[in-house]
C-alpha positions as CSV (number, residue, x, y, z in Angstrom):
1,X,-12.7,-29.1,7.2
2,X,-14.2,-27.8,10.8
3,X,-10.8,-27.1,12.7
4,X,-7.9,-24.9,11.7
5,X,-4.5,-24.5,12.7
6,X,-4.8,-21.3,14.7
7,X,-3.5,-19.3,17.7
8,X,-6.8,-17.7,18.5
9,X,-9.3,-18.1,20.6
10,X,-12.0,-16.1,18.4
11,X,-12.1,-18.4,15.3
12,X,-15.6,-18.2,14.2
13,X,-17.1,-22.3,13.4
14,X,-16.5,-22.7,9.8
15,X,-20.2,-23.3,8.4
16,X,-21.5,-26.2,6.4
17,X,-21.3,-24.2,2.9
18,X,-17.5,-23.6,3.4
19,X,-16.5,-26.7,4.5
20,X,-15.5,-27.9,0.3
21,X,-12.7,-25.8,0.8
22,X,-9.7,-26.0,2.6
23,X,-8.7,-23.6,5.4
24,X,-5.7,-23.2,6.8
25,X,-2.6,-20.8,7.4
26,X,-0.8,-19.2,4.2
27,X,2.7,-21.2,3.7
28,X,5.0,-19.0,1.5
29,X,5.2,-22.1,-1.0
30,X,1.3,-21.3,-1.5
31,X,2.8,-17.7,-3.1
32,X,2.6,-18.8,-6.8
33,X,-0.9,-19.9,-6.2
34,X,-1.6,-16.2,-4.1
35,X,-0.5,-14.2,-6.9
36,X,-2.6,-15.9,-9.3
37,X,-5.6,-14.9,-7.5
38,X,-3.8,-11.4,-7.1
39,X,-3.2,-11.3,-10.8
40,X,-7.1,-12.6,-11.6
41,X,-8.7,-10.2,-9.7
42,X,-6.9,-7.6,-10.9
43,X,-7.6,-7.9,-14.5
44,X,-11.4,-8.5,-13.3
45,X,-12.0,-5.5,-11.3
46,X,-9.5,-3.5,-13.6
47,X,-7.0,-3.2,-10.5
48,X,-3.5,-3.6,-11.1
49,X,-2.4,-4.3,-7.2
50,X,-1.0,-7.8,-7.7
51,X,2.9,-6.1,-7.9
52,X,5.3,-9.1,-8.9
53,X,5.4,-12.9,-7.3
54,X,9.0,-11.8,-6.6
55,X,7.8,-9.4,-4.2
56,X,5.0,-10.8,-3.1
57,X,7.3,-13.7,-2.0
58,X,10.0,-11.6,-0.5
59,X,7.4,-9.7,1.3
60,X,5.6,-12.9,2.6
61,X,7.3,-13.0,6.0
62,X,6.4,-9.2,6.9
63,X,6.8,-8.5,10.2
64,X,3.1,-6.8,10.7
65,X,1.6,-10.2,9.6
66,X,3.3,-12.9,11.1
67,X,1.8,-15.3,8.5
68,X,1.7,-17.8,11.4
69,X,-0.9,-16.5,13.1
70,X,-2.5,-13.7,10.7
71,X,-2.5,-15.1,7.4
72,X,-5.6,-16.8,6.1
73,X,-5.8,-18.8,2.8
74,X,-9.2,-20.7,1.5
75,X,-7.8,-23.5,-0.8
76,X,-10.0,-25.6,-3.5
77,X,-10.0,-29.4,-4.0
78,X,-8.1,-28.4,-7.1
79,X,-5.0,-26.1,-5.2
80,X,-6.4,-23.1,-6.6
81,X,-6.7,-20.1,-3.9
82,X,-10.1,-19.0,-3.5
83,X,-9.6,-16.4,-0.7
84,X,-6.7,-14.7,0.5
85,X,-6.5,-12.6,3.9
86,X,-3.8,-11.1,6.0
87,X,-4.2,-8.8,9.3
88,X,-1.4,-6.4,9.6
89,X,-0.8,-4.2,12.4
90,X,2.5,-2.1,13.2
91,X,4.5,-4.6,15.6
92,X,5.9,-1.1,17.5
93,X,3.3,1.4,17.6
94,X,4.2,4.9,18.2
95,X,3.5,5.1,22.5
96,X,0.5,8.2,21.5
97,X,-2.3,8.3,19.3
98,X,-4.6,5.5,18.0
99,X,-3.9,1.6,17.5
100,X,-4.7,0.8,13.8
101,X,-5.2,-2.4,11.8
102,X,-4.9,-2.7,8.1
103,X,-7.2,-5.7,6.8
104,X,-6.1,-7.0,3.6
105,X,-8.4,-9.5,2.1
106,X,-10.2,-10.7,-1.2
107,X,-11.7,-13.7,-3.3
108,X,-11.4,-15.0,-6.5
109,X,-13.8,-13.3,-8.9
110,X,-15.3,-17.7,-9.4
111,X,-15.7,-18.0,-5.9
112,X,-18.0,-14.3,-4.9
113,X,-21.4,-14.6,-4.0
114,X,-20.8,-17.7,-2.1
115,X,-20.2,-16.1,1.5
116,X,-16.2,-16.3,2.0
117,X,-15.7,-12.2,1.6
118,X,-18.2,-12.2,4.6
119,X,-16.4,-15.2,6.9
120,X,-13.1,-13.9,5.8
121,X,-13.9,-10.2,7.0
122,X,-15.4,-12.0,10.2
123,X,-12.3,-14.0,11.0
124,X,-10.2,-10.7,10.4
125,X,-12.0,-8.6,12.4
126,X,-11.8,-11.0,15.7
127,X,-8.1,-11.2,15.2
128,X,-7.7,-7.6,14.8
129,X,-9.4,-7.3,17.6
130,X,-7.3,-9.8,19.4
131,X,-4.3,-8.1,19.0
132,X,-5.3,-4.8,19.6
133,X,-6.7,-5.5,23.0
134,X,-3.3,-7.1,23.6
135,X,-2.1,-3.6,23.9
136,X,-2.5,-2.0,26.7
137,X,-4.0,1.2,28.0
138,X,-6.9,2.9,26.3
139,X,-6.0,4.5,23.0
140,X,-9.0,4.5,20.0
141,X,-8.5,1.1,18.1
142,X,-9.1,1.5,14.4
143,X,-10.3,-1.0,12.1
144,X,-8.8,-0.2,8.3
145,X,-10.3,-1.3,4.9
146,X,-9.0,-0.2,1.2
147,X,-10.9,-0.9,-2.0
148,X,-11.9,0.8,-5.1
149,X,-14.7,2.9,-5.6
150,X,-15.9,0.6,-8.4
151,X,-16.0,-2.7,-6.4
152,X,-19.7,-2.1,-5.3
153,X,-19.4,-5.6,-3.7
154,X,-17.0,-4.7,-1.4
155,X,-18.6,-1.5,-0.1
156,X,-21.6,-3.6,0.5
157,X,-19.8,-5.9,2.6
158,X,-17.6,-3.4,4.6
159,X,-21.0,-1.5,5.1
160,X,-22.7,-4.6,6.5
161,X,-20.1,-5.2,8.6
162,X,-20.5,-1.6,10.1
163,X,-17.0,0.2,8.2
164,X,-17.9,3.2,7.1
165,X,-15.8,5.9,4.3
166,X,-13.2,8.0,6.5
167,X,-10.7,9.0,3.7
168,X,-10.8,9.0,0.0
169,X,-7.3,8.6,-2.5
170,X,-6.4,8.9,-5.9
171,X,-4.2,7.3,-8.3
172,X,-3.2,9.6,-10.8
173,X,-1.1,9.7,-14.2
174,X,0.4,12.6,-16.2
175,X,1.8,11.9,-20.0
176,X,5.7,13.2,-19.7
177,X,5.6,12.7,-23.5
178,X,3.5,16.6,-23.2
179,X,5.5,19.6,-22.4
180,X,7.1,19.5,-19.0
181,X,8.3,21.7,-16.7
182,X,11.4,22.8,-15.7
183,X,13.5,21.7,-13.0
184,X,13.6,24.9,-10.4
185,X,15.7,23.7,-7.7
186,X,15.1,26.5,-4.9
187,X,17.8,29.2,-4.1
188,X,20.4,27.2,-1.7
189,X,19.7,23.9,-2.4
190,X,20.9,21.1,-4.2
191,X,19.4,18.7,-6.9
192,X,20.4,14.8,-6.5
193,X,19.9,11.1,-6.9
194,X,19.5,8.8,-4.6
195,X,22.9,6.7,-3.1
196,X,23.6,4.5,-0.1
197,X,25.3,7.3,1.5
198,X,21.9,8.9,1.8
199,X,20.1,5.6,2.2
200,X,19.1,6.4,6.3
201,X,19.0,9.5,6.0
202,X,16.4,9.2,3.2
203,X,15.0,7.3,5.6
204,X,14.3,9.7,8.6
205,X,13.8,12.3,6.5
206,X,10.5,10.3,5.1
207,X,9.3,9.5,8.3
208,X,9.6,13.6,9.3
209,X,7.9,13.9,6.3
210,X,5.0,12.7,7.1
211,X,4.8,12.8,10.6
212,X,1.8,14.8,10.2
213,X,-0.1,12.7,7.1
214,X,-2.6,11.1,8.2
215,X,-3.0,7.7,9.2
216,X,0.4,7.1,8.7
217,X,3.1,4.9,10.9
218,X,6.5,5.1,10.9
219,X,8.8,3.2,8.7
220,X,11.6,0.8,10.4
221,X,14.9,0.3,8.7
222,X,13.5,-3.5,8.3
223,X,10.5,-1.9,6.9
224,X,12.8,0.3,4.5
225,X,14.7,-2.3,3.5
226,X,11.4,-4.7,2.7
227,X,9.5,-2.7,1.1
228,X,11.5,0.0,-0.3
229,X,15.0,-0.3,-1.6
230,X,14.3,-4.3,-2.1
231,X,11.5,-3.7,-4.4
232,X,12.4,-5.0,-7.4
233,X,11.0,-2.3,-9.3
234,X,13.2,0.6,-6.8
235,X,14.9,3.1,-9.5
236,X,17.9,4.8,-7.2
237,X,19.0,6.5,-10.6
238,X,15.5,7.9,-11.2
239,X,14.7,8.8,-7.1
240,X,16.0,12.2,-6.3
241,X,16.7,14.1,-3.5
242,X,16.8,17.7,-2.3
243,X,19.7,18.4,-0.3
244,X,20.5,21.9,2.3
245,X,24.1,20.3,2.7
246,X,24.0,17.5,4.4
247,X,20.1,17.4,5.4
248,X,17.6,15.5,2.9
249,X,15.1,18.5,2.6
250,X,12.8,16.5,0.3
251,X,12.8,12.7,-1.2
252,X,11.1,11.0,-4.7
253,X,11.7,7.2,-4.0
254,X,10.6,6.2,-7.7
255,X,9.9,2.6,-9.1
256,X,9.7,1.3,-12.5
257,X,8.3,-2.2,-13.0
258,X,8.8,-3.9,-16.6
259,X,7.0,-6.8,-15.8
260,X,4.1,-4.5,-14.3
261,X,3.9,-2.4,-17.6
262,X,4.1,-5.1,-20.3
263,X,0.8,-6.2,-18.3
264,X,-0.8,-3.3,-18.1
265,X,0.1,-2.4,-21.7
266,X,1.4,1.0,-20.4
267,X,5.2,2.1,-20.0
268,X,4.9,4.5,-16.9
269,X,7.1,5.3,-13.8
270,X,6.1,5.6,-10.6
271,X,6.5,8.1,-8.3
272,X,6.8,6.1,-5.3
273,X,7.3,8.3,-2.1
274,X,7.2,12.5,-2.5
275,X,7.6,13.8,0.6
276,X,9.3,17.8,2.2
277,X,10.3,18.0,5.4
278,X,8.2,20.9,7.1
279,X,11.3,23.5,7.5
280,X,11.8,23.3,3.2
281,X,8.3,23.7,2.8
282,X,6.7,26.2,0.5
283,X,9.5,26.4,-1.1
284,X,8.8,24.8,-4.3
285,X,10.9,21.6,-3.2
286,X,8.3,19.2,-4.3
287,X,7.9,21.1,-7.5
288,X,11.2,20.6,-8.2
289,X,11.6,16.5,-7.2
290,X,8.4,16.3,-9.3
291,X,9.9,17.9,-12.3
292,X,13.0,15.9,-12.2
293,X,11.3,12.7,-11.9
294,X,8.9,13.2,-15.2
295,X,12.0,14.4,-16.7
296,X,13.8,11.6,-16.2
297,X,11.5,9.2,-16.8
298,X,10.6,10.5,-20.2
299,X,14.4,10.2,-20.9
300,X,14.4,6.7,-19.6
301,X,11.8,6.2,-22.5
302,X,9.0,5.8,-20.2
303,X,5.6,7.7,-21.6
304,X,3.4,8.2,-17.9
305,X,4.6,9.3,-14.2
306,X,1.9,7.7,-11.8
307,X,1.3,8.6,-8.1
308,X,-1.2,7.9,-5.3
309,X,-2.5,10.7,-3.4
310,X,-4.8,11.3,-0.1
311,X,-7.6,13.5,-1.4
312,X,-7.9,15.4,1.9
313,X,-3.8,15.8,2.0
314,X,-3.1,18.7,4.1
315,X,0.1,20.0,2.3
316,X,-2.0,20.4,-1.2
317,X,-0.2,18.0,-2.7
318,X,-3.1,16.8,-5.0
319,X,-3.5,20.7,-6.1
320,X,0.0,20.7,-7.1
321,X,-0.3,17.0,-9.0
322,X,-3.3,18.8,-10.8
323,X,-1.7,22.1,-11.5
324,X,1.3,19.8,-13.3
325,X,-0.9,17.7,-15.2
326,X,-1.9,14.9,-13.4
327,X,-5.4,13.5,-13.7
328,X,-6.9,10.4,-11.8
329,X,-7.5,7.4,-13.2
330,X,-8.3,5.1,-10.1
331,X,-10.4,5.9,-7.0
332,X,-10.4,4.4,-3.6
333,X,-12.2,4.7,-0.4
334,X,-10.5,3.8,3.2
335,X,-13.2,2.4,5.4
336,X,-12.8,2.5,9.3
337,X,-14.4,1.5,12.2
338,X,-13.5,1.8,15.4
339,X,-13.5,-1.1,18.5
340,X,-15.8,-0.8,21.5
């Protein structure tokens, strides 16, 4: 197949040794075949990424990617999903700073070696680039990668395509089976769970939150919705807030996924979204959401909390995940680079 379906005028010619598969936009009836590659690449490279197919399907239409013109599927004469790729970029950028894209891409573990990661990476690259110059003015525009620190192949290919390591991340796990520490709400505040009647709130409170993280973007109350309270792992009786009387000081938007543990062989919690607004800060606020949420997690029967965490965070967050226990047990590097 030579031509594709597509809305851009930098589509790179598909060359001879490609043309056996099929290329063409991502249809969300194509999801069951998606998440297989998800869920075969993650138990290759060790991973865990792949989420549910009920998400994955729910989150198909996300409003960053319009899988019309920035989804990208590679299909074999056998239906089987040999490369997957999606270009995401915030559809209202905040009106300062820089103009990111987040390039989400991969291939089946059968199909490496054969030259798709590098005409995927290709084809993402010129659509990023599309979109971004669509913007106007002259803000940096940033090119984002994520992958593991063990997936040599893809730091080879990111490198050869000029990305280079700007930020590095953790995921980390603590065993709420040990000893845990008590739940010090501070002086004047008040310990709660999540509840609809906090639901934007929680919100705008996250979004203060981390304002000042970086490389973050805002999160829309579509976005909310999506990819937070929708999830179908979202626990509102294990996320807890801090309250100062009506004001969210500080959030834990917690997840526990069944069908995620029973693959992974491990029953953990996940401590979704941790986050102080900068007035409650230094207070011991996260302390105290952290505390709650081990604590109830272990009474939920659940034997690991798990988090992400920038390495380079400037709150100190990833001292205070060590100082309660938490060690990491997946690294990743973010790659950038930015447009001429």
């Amino acid at each position: 197949m030579t031509a594709l379906e597509l809305q851009t005028t930098t589509w790179p010619t598909i060359p001879s040794y490609l043309q056996s598969y099929t290329w063409r936009r991502a249809h969300k009836d194509d999801m069951p075949a998606i998440y297989q590659l998800m869920l075969d690449i993650d138990q290759t490279d060790d991973k865990n990424f792949a989420g549910t197919l009920a998400d994955q399907t729910r989150e198909f239409n996300d409003p960053w990617s319009p899988p019309e013109t920035d989804s990208l599927v590679a299909l074999t004469p056998t239906g089987q999903v040999a490369a997957y790729a999606r270009v995401l970029i915030n559809p209202e950028p905040e009106s300062a700073g820089e103009l990111r894209s987040f390039l989400f891409a991969d291939v089946h573990p059968v199909h490496r070696g054969r030259g798709l990661g590098d005409f995927v990476l290709n084809w993402m690259e010129a659509r990023a680039a599309e979109r971004l110059h669509a913007s106007p003015g002259d803000r940096p525009r940033l090119l984002r990668l994520f992958c593991l620190d063990s997936r040599v192949d893809r730091i080879t290919l990111f490198e050869r395509h000029g990305f280079k390591p700007i930020r590095r991340s953790y995921r980390m796990r603590r065993d709420v089976r040990r000893p845990l520490p008590e739940v010090m709400v501070p002086a004047g505040l008040t310990l709660r769970t999540y509840g609809a009647d906090v639901d934007e709130r929680t919100r705008l409170a996250l979004n203060e939150a981390f304002r000042d993280h970086w490389g973050t973007e805002p999160v829309t109350a579509e976005d909310w919705r999506m990819f937070f309270i929708e999830n179908t792992g979202f626990r509102p009786d294990l996320s807890f807030l801090i309250m100062d009387g009506e004001e969210v000081a500080g959030f834990s938007v917690n997840k526990v996924s069944p069908e995620e543990n029973a693959r992974e062989g491990i029953q953990k919690g996940w401590i979704g979204d941790l986050g102080t607004r900068r007035p409650w800060r230094k207070r011991g606020v996260a302390t105290a959401l952290l505390a709650a949420s081990m604590r109830a997690f272990k009474e939920a029967g659940l034997d690991y909390a798990a988090l992400g965490v920038d390495t380079e965070n400037l709150t100190g967050a990833l001292r205070l995940y060590e100082h309660l226990g938490f060690v990491p047990y997946q690294r990743g590097i973010i790659f950038g680079r930015y447009l001429p």
